[in-house]
VMD Tcl script that draws the C-alpha trace (Angstrom):
set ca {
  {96.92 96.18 45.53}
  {94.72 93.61 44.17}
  {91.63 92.32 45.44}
  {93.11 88.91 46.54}
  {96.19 90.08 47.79}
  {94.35 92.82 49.91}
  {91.92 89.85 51.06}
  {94.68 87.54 51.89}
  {96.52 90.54 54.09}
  {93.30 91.38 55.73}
  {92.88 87.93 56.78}
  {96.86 87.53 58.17}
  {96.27 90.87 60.25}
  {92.19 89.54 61.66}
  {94.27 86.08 62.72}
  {96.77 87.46 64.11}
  {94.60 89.74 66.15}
  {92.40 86.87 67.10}
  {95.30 84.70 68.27}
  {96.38 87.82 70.68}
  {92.52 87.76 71.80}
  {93.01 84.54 72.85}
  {96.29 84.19 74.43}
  {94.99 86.96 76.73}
  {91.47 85.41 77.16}
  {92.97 81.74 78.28}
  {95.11 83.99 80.34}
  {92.24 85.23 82.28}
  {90.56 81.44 82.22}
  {93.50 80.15 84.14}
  {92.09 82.02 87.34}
  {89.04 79.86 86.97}
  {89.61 79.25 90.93}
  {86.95 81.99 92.24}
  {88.62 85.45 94.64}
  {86.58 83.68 97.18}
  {88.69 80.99 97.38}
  {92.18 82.30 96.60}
  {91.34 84.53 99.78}
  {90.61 81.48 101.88}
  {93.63 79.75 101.09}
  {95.40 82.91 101.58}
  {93.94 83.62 105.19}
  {94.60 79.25 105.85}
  {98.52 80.29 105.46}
  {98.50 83.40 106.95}
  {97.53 81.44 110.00}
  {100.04 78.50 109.63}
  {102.52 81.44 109.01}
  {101.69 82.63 112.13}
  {102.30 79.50 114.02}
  {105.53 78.35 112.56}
  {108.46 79.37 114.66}
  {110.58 78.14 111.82}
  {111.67 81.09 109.76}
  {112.51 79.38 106.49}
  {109.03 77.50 106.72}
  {107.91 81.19 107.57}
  {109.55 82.67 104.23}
  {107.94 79.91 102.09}
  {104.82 80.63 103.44}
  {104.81 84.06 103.27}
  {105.83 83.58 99.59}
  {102.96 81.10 99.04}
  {100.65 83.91 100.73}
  {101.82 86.43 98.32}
  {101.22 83.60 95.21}
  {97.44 83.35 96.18}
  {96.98 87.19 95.67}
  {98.11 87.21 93.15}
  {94.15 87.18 91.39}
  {92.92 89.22 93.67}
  {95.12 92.20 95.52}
  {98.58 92.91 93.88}
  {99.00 95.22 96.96}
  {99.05 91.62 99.32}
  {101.07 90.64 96.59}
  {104.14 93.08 97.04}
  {103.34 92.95 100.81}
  {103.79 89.98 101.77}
  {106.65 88.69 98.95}
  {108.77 91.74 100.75}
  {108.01 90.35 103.60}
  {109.28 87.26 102.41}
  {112.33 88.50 100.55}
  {113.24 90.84 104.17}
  {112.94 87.66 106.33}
  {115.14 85.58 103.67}
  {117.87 87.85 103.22}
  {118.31 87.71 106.70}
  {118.51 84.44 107.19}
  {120.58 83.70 103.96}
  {118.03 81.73 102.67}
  {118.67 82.63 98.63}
  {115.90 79.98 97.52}
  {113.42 81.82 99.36}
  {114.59 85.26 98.11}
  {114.70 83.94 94.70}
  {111.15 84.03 94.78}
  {110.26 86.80 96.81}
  {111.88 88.51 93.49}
  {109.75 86.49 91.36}
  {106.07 87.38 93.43}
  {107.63 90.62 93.29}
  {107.95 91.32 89.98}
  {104.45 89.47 89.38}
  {103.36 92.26 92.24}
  {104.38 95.28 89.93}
  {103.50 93.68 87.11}
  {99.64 93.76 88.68}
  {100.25 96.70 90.06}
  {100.43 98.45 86.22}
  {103.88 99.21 87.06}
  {106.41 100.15 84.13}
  {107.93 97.39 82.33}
  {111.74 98.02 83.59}
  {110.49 97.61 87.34}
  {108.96 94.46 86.65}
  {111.82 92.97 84.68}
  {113.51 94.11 86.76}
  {112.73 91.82 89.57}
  {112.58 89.02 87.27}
  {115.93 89.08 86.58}
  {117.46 89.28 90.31}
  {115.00 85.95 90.67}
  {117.08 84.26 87.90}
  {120.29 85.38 89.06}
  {119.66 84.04 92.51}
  {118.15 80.98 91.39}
  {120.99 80.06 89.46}
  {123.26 80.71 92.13}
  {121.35 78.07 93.67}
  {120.69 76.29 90.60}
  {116.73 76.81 91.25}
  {115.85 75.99 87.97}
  {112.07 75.85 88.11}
  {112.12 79.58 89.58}
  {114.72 80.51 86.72}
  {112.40 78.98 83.94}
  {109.25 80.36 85.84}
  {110.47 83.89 85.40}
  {111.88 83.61 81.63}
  {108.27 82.65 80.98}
  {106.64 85.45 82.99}
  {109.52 87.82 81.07}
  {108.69 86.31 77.62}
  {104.83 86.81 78.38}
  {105.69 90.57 79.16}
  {107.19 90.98 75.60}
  {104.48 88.77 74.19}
  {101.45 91.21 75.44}
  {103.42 94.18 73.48}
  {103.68 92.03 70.20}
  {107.35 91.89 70.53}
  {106.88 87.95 69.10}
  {110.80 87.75 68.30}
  {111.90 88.50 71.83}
  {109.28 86.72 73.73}
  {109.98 83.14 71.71}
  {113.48 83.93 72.91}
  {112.91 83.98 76.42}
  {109.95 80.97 76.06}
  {112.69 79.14 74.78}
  {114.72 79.72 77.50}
  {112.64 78.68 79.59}
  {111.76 75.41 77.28}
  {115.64 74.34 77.71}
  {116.18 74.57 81.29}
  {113.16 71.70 81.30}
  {114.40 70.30 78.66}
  {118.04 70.10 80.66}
  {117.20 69.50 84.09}
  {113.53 67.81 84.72}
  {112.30 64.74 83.01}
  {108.54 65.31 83.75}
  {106.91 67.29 81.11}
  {105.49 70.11 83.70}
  {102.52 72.10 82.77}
  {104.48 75.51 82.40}
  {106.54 73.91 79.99}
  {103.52 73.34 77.51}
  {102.50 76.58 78.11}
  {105.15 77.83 76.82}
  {105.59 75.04 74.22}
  {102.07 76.36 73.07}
  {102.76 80.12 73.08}
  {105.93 79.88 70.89}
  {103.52 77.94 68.58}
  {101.12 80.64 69.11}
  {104.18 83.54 68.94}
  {105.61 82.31 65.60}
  {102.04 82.12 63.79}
  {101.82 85.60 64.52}
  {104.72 86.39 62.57}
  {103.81 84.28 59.49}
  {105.86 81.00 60.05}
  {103.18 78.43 60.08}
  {105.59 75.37 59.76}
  {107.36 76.69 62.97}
  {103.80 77.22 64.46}
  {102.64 74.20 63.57}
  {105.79 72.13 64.84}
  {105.11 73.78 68.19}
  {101.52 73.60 69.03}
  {101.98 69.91 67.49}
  {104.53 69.15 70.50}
  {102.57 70.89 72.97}
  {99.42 69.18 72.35}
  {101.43 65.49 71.79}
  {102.66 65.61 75.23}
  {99.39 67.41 76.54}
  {97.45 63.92 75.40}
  {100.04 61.56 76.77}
  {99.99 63.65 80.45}
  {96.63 64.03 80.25}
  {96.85 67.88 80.65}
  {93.29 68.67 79.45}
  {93.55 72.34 79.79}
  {96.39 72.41 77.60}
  {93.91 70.69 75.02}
  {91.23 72.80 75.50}
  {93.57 76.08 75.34}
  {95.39 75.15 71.92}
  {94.07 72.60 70.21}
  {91.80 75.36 68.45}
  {95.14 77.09 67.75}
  {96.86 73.95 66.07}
  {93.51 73.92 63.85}
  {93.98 77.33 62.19}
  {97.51 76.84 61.60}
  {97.02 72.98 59.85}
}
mol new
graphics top color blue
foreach p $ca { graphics top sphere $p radius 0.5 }
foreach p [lrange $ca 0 end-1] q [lrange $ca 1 end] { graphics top cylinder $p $q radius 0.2 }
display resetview
């Protein structure tokens, strides 16, 4: 192979590397909120929880409850979005057990637990979500699913499920919501590590366009860097 061409290749693999360094870095940045203070709000709903005699308030808070852990204790995690999924399914409350599912799968996920488990619970989420046509949950856990396949480099199959995710906001919510740039960003961030700058580009180019006009500065500060090596 020739010097240039063996340059060029060993720059393509370092990038590609380096955008997987970051996705999982800005990942870890996003629990900027300190354990100290997930575990406060945690104990603040445990105690509302407690008070409530209304048991679909009670599932959403135990839900919520299991949402805060989900930085610090994916044991409190499972625990209390059982819990929450036990007390829904008894009631018949599907919106509630729609995410149980969904902290549930986040839970194992945590927990180290093998992939199949975790999607596992993702996908009876979305199928009870869009009984109940739930569509944040449902394009909450394409996202979580598509960030699964994204940490084991399966780019083709994550950018599936991001997109997914991408239509159901696209369809149903006018706002441009934060997890939809997200994963506006990490399709752009997906398809550079395959070698398709123009889709890369056309991406991170929409994600950080409606980023400015929302005023979603930590969508800025995560990809605009990104958008820079691909230009």
């Amino acid at each position: 192979m020739c010097k240039r061409c063996l340059g060029q290749t060993i720059g393509t693999y370092l990038l590609k590397w380096y955008f997987t360094f970051l996705f999982v870095v800005f990942g870890l940045l996003s629990g900027h909120i300190s354990a100290q203070t997930y575990q406060q709000r945690a104990d603040s709903l445990i105690k509302v929880m407690r008070e409530t005699d209304d048991d679909e308030e009670k599932v959403d808070l135990l839900n919520e409850i299991s949402y805060e852990y989900r930085r610090i204790s994916y044991e409190n995690v499972l625990k209390f979005a059982r819990l929450a999924n036990q007390l829904a399914i008894t009631i018949d409350y599907k919106q509630g057990e729609a995410i149980s599912y969904k902290n549930m799968g986040i839970g194992y996920y945590k927990a180290g637990a093998n992939k199949d488990t975790t999607l596992s619970y993702y996908q009876k989420a979305i199928k009870v979500a869009r009984e109940i046509e739930d569509f944040y949950t449902e394009a909450a856990c394409n996202n979580n699913i598509a960030l699964i396949h994204f940490e084991q480099t399966d780019y083709y199959l994550a950018i599936q499920y991001f997109l997914k995710g991408i239509e159901i906001f696209d369809r149903h919510f006018e706002e441009e919501m934060r997890l939809k740039l997200l994963m506006l960003s990490n399709v752009g961030n997906a398809y550079f590590l395959l070698g398709d700058s123009e889709k890369s580009r056309l991406y991170l180019e929409r994600a950080i366009r409606s980023a400015r006009k929302n005023k979603e500065e930590s969508i800025l500060a995560m990809y605009l860097d990104n958008l820079g090596e691909v230009l």
